[in-house]
CHARMM internal coordinates of N, CA and C (Angstrom, degrees):
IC EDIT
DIST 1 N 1 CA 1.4220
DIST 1 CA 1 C 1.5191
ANGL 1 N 1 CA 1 C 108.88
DIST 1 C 2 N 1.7018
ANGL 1 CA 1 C 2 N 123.13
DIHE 1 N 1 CA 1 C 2 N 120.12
DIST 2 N 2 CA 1.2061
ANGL 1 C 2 N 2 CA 110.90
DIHE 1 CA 1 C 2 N 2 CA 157.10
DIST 2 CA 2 C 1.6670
ANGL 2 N 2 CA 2 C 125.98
DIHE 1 C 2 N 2 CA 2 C -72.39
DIST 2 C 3 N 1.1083
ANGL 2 CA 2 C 3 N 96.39
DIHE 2 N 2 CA 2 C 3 N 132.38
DIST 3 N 3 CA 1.7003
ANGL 2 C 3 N 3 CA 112.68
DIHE 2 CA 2 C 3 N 3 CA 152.33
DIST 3 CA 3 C 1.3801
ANGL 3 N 3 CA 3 C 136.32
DIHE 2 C 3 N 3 CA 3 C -179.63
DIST 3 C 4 N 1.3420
ANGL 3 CA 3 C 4 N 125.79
DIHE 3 N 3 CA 3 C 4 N -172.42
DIST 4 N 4 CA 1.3283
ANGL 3 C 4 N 4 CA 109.75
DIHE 3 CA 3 C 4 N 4 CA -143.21
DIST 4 CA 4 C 1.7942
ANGL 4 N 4 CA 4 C 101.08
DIHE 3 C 4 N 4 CA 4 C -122.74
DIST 4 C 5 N 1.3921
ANGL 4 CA 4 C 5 N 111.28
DIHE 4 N 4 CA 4 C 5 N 31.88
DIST 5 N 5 CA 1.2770
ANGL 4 C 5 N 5 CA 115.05
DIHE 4 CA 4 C 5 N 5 CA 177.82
DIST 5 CA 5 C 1.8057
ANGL 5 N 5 CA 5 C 121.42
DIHE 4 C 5 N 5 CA 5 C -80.21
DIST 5 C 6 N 0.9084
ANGL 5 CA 5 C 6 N 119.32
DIHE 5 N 5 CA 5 C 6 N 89.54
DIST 6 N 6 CA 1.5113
ANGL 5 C 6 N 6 CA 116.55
DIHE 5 CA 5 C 6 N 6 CA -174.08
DIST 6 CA 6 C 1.6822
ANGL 6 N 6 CA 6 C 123.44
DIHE 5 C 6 N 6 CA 6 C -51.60
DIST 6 C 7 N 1.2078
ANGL 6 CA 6 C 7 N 116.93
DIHE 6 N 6 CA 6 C 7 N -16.48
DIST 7 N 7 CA 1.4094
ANGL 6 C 7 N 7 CA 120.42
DIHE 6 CA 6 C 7 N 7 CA 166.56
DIST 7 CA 7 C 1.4770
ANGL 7 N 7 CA 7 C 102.12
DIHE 6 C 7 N 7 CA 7 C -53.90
DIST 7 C 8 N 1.4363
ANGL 7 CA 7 C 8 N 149.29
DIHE 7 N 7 CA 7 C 8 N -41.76
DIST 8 N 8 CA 1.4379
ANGL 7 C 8 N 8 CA 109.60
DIHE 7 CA 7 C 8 N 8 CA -171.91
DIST 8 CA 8 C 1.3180
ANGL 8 N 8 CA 8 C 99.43
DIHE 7 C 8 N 8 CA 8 C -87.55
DIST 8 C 9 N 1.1090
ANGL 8 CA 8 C 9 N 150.16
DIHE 8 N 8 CA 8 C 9 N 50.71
DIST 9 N 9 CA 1.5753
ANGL 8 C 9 N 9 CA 136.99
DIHE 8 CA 8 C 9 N 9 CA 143.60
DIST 9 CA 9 C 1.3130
ANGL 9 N 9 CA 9 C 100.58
DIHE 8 C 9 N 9 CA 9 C -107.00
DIST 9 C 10 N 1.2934
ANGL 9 CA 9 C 10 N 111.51
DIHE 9 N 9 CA 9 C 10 N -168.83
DIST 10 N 10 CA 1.5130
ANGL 9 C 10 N 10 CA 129.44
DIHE 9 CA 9 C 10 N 10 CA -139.66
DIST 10 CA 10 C 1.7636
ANGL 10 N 10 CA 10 C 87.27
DIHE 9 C 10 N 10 CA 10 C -105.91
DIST 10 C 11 N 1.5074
ANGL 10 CA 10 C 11 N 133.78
DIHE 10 N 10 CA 10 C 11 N 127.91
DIST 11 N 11 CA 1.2873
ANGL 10 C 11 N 11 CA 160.72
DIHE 10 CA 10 C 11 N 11 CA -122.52
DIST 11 CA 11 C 1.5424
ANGL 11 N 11 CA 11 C 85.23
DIHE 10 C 11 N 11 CA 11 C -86.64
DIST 11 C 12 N 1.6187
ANGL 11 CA 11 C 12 N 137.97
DIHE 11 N 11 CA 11 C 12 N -59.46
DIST 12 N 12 CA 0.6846
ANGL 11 C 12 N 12 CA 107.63
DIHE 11 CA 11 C 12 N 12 CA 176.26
DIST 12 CA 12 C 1.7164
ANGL 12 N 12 CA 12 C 122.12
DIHE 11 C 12 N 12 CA 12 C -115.66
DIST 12 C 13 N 1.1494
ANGL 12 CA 12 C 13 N 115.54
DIHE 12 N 12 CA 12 C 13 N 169.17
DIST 13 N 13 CA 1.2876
ANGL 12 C 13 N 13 CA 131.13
DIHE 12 CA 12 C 13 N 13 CA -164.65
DIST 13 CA 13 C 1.0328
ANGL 13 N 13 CA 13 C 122.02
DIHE 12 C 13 N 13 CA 13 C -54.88
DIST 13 C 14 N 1.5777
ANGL 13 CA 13 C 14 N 116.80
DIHE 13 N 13 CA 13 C 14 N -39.30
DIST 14 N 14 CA 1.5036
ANGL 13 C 14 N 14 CA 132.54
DIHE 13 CA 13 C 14 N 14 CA -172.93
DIST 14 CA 14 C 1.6743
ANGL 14 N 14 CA 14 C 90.80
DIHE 13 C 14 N 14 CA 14 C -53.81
DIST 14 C 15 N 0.9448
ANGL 14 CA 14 C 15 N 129.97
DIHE 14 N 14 CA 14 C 15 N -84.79
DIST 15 N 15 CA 1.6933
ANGL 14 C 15 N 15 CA 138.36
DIHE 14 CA 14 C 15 N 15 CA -146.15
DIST 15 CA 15 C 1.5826
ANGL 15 N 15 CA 15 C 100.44
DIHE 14 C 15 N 15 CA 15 C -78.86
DIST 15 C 16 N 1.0868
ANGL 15 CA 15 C 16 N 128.32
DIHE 15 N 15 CA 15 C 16 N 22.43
DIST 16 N 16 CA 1.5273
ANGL 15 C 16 N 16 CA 141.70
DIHE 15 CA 15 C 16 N 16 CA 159.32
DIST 16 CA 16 C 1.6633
ANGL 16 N 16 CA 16 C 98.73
DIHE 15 C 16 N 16 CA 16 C -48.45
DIST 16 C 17 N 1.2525
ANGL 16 CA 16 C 17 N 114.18
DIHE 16 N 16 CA 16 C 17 N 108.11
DIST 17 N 17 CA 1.6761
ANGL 16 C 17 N 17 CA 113.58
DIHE 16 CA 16 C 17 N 17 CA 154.29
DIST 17 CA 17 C 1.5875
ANGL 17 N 17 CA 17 C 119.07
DIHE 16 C 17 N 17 CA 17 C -113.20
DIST 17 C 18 N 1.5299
ANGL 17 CA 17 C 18 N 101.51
DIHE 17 N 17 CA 17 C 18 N -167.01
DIST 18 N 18 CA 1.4850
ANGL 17 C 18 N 18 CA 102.76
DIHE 17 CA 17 C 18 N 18 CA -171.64
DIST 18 CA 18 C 1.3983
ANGL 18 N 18 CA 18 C 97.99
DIHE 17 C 18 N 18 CA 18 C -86.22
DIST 18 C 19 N 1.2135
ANGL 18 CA 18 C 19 N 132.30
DIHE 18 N 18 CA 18 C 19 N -9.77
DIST 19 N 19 CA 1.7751
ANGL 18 C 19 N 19 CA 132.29
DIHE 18 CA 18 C 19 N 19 CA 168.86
DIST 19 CA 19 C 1.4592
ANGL 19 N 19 CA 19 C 109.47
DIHE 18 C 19 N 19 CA 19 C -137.67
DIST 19 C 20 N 1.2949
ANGL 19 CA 19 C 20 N 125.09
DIHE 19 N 19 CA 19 C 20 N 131.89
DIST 20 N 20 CA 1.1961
ANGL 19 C 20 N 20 CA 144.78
DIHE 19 CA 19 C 20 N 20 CA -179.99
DIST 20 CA 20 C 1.4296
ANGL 20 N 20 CA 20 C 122.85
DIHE 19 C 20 N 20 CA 20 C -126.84
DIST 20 C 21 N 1.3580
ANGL 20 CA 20 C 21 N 126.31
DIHE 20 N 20 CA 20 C 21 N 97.47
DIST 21 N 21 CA 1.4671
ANGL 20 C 21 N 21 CA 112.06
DIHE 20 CA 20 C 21 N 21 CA 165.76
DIST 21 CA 21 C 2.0531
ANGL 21 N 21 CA 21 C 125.21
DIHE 20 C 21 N 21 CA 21 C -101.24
DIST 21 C 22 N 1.2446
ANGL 21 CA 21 C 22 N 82.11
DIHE 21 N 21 CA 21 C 22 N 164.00
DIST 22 N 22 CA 2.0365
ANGL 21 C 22 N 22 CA 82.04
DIHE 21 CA 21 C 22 N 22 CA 152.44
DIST 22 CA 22 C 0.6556
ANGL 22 N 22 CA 22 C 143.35
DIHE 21 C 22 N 22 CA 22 C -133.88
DIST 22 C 23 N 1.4349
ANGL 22 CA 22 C 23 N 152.73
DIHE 22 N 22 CA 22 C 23 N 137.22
DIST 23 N 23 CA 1.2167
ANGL 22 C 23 N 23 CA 139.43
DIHE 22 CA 22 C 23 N 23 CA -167.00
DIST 23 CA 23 C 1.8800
ANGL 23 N 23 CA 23 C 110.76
DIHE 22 C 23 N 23 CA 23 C -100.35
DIST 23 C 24 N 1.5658
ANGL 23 CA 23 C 24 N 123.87
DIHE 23 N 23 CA 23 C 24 N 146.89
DIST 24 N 24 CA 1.3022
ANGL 23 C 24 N 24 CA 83.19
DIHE 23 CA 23 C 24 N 24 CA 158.62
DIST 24 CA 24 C 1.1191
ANGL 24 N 24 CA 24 C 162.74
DIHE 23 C 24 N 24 CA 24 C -37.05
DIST 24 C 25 N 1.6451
ANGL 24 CA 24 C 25 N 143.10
DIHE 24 N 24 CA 24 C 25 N 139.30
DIST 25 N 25 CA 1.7931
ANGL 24 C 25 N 25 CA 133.13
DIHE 24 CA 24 C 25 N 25 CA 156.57
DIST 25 CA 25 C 1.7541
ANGL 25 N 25 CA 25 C 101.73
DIHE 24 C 25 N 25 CA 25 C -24.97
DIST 25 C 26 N 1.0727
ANGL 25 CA 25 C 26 N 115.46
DIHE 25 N 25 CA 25 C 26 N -57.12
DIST 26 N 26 CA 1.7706
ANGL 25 C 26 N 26 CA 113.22
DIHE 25 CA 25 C 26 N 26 CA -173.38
DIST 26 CA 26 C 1.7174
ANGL 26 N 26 CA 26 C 117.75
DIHE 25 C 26 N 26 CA 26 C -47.32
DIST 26 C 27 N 1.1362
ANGL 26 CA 26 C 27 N 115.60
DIHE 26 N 26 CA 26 C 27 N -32.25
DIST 27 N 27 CA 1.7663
ANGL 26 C 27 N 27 CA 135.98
DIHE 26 CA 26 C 27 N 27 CA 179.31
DIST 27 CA 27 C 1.5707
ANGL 27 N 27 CA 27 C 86.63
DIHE 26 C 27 N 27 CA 27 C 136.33
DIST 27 C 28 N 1.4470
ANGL 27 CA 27 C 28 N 95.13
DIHE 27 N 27 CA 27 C 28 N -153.49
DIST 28 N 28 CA 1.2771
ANGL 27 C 28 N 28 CA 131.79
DIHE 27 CA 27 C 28 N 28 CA 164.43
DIST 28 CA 28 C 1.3382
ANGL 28 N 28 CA 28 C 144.52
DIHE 27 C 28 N 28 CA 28 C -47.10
DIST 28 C 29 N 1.4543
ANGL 28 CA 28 C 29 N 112.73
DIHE 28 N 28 CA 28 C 29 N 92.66
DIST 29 N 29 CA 1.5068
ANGL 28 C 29 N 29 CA 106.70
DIHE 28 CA 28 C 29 N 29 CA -142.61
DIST 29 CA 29 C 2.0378
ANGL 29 N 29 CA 29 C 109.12
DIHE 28 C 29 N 29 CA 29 C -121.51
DIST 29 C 30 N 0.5118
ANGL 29 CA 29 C 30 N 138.24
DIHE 29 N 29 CA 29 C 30 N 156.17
DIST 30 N 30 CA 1.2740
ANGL 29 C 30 N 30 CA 137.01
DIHE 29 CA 29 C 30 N 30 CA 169.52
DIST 30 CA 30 C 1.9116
ANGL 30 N 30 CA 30 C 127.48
DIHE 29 C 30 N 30 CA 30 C -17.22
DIST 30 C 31 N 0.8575
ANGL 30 CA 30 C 31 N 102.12
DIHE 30 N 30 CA 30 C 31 N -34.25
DIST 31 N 31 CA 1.4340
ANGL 30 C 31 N 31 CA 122.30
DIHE 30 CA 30 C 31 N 31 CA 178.62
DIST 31 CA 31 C 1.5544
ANGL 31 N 31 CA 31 C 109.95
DIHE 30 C 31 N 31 CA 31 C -141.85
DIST 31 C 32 N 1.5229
ANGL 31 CA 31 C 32 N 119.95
DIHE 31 N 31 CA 31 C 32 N 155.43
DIST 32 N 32 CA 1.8653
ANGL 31 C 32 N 32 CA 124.08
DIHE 31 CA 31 C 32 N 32 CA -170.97
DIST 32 CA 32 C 1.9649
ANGL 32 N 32 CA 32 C 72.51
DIHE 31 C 32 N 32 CA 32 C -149.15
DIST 32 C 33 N 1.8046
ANGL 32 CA 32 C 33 N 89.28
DIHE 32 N 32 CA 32 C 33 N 153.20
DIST 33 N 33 CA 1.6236
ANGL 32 C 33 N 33 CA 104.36
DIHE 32 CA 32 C 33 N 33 CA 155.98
DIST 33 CA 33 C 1.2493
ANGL 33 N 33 CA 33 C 110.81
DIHE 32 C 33 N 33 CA 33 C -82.31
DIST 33 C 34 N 1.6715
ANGL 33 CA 33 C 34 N 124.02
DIHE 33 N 33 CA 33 C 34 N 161.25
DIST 34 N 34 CA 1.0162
ANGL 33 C 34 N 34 CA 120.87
DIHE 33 CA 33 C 34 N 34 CA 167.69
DIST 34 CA 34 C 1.1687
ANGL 34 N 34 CA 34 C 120.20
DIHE 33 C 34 N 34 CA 34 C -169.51
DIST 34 C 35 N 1.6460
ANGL 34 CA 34 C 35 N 109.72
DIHE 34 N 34 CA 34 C 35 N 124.63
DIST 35 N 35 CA 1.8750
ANGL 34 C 35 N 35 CA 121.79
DIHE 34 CA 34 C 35 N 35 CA -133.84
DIST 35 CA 35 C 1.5131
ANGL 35 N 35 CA 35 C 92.90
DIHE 34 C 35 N 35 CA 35 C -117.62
DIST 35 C 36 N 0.4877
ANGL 35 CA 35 C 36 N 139.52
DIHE 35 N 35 CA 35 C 36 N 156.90
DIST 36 N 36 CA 1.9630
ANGL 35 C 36 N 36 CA 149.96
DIHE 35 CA 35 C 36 N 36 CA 168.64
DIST 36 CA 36 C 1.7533
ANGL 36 N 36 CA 36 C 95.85
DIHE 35 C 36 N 36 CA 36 C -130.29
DIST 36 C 37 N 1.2375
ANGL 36 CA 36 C 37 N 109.16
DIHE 36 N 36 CA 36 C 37 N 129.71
DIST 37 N 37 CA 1.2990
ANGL 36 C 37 N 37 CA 135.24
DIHE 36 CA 36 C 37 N 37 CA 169.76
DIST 37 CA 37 C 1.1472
ANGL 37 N 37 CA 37 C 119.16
DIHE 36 C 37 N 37 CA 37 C -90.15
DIST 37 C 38 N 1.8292
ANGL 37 CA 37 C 38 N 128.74
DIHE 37 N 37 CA 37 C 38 N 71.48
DIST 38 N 38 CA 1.2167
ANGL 37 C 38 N 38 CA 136.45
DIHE 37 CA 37 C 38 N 38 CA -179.43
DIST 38 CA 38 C 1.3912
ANGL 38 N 38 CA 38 C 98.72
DIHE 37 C 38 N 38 CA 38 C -49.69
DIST 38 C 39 N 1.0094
ANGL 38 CA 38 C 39 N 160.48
DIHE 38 N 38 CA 38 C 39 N 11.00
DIST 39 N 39 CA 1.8124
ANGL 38 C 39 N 39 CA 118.19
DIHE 38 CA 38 C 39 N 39 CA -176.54
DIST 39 CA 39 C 2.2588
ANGL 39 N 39 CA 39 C 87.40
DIHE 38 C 39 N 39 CA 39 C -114.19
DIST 39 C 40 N 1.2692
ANGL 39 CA 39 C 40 N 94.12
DIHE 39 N 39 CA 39 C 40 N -17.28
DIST 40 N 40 CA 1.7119
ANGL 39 C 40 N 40 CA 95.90
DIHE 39 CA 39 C 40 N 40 CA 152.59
DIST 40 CA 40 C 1.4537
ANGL 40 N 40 CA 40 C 120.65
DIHE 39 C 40 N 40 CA 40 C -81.74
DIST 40 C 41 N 1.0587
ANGL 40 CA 40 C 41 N 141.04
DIHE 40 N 40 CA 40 C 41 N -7.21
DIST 41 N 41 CA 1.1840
ANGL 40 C 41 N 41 CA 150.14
DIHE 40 CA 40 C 41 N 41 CA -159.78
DIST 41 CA 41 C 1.8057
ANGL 41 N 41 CA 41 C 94.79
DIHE 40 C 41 N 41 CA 41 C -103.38
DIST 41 C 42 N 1.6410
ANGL 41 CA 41 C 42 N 108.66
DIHE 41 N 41 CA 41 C 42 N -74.69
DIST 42 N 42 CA 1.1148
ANGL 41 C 42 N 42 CA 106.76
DIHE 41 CA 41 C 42 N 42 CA -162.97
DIST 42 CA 42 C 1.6499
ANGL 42 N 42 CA 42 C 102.19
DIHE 41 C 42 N 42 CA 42 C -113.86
DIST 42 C 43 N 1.6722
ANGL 42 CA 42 C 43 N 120.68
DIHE 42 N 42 CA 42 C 43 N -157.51
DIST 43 N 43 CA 1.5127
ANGL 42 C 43 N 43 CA 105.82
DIHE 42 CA 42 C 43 N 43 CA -164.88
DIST 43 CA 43 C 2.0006
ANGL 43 N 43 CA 43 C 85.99
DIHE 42 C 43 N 43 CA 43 C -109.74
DIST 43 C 44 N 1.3059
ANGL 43 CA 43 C 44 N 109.93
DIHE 43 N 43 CA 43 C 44 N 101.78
DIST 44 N 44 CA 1.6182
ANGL 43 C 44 N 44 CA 117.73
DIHE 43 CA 43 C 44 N 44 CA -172.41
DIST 44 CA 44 C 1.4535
ANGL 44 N 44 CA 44 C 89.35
DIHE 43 C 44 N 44 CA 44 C -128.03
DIST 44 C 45 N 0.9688
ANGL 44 CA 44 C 45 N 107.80
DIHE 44 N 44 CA 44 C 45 N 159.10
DIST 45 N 45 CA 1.6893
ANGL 44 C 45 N 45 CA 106.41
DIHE 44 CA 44 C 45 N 45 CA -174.69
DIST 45 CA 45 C 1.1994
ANGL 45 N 45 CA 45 C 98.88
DIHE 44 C 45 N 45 CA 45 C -98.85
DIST 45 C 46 N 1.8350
ANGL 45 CA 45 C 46 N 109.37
DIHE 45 N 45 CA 45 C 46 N 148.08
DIST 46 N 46 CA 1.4421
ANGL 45 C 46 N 46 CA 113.08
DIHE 45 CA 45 C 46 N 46 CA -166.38
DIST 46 CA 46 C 1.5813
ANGL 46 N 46 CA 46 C 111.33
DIHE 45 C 46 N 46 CA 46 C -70.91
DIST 46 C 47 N 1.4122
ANGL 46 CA 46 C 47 N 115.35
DIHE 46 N 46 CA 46 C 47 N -28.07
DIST 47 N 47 CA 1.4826
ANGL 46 C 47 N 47 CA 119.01
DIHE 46 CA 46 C 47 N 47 CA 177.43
DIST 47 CA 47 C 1.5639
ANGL 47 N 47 CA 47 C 123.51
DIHE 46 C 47 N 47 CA 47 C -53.64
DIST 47 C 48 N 1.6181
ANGL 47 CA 47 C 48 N 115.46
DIHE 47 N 47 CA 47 C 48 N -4.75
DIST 48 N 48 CA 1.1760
ANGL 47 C 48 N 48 CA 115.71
DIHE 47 CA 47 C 48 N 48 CA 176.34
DIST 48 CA 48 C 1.4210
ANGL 48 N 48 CA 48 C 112.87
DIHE 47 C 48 N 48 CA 48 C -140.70
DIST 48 C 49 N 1.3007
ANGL 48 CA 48 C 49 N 115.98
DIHE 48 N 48 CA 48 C 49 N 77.27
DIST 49 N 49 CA 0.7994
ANGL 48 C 49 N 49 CA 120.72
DIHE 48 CA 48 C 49 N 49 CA -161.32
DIST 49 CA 49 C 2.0042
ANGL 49 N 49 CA 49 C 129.05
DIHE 48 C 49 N 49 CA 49 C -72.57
DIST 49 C 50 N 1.2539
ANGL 49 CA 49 C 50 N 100.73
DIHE 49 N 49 CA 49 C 50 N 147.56
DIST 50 N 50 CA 2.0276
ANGL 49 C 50 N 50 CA 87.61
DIHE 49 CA 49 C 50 N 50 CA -165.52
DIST 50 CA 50 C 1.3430
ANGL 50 N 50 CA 50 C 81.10
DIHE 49 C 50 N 50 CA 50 C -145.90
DIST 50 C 51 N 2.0038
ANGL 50 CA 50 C 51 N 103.58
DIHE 50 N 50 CA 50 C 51 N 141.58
DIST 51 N 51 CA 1.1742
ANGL 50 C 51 N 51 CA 124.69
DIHE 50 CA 50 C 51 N 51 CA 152.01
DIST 51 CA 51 C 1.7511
ANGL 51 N 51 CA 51 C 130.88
DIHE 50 C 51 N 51 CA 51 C -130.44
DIST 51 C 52 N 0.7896
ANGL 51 CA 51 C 52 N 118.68
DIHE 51 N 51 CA 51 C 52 N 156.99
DIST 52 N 52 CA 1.5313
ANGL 51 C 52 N 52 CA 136.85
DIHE 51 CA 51 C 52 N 52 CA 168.36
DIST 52 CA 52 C 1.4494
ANGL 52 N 52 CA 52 C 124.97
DIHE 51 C 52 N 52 CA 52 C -95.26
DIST 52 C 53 N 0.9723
ANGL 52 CA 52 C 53 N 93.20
DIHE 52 N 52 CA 52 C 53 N 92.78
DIST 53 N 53 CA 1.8744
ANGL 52 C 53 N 53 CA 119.82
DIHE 52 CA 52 C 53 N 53 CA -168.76
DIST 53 CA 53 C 1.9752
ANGL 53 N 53 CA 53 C 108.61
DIHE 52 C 53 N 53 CA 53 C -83.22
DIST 53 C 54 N 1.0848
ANGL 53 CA 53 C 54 N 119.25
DIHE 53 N 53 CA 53 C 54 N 107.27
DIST 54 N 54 CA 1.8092
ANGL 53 C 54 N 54 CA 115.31
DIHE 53 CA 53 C 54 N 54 CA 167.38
DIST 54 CA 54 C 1.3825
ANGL 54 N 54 CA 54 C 103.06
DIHE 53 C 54 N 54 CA 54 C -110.74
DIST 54 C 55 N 1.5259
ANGL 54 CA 54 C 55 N 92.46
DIHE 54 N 54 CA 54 C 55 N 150.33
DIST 55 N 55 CA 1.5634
ANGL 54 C 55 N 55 CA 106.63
DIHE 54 CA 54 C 55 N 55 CA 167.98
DIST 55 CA 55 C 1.6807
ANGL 55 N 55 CA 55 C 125.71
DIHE 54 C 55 N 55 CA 55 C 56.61
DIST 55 C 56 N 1.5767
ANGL 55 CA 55 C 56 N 92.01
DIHE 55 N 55 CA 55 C 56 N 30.98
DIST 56 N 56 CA 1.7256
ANGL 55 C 56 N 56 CA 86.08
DIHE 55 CA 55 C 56 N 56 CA -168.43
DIST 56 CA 56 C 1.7773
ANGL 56 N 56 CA 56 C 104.19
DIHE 55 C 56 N 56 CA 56 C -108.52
DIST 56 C 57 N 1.5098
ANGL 56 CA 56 C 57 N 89.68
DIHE 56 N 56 CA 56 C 57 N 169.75
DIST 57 N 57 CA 1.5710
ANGL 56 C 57 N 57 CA 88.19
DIHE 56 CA 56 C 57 N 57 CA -154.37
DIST 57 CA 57 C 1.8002
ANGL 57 N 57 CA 57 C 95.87
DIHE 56 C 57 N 57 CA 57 C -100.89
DIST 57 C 58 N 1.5836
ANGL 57 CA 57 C 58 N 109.64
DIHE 57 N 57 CA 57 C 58 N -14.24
DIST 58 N 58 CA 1.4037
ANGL 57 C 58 N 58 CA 131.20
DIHE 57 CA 57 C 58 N 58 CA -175.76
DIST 58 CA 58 C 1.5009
ANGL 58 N 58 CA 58 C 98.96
DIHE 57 C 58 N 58 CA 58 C -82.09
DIST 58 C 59 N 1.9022
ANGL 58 CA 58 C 59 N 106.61
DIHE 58 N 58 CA 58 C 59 N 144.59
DIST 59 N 59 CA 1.6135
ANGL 58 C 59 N 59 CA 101.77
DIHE 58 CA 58 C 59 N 59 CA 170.37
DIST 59 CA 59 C 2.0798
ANGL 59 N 59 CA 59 C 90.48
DIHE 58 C 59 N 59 CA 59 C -105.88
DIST 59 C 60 N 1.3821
ANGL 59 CA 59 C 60 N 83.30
DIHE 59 N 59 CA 59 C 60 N 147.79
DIST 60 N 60 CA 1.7740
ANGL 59 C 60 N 60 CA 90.27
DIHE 59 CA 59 C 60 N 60 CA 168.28
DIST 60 CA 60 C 1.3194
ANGL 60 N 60 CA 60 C 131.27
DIHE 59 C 60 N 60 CA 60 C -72.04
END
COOR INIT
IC SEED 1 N 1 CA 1 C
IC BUILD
């Protein structure tokens, strides 16, 4: 799903990559989210930021 909600990446900004997952608080669980940070991906300007979210159990 695209969109441009920054809560599923990682809280802070610094360690922002072009792929990000999570796993549950519990460990390692059957399924992880996993967001790709298009404006790292392609040339999108960072001020608007858009991602591509799979397999997540969260709505944006």
């Amino acid at each position: 799903m695209l969109h441009a909600d920054p809560s599923l990446m990682p809280r802070s900004r610094k360690v922002w990559s072009s792929w990000s997952y999570v796993e549950p608080k519990t460990g390692p669980g059957d399924r992880i989210d996993l967001t790709y940070w298009m404006n790292s991906l392609q040339p999108i300007p960072q001020d608007d930021p858009l991602f591509v979210t799979l397999n997540t159990t969260r709505d944006p």
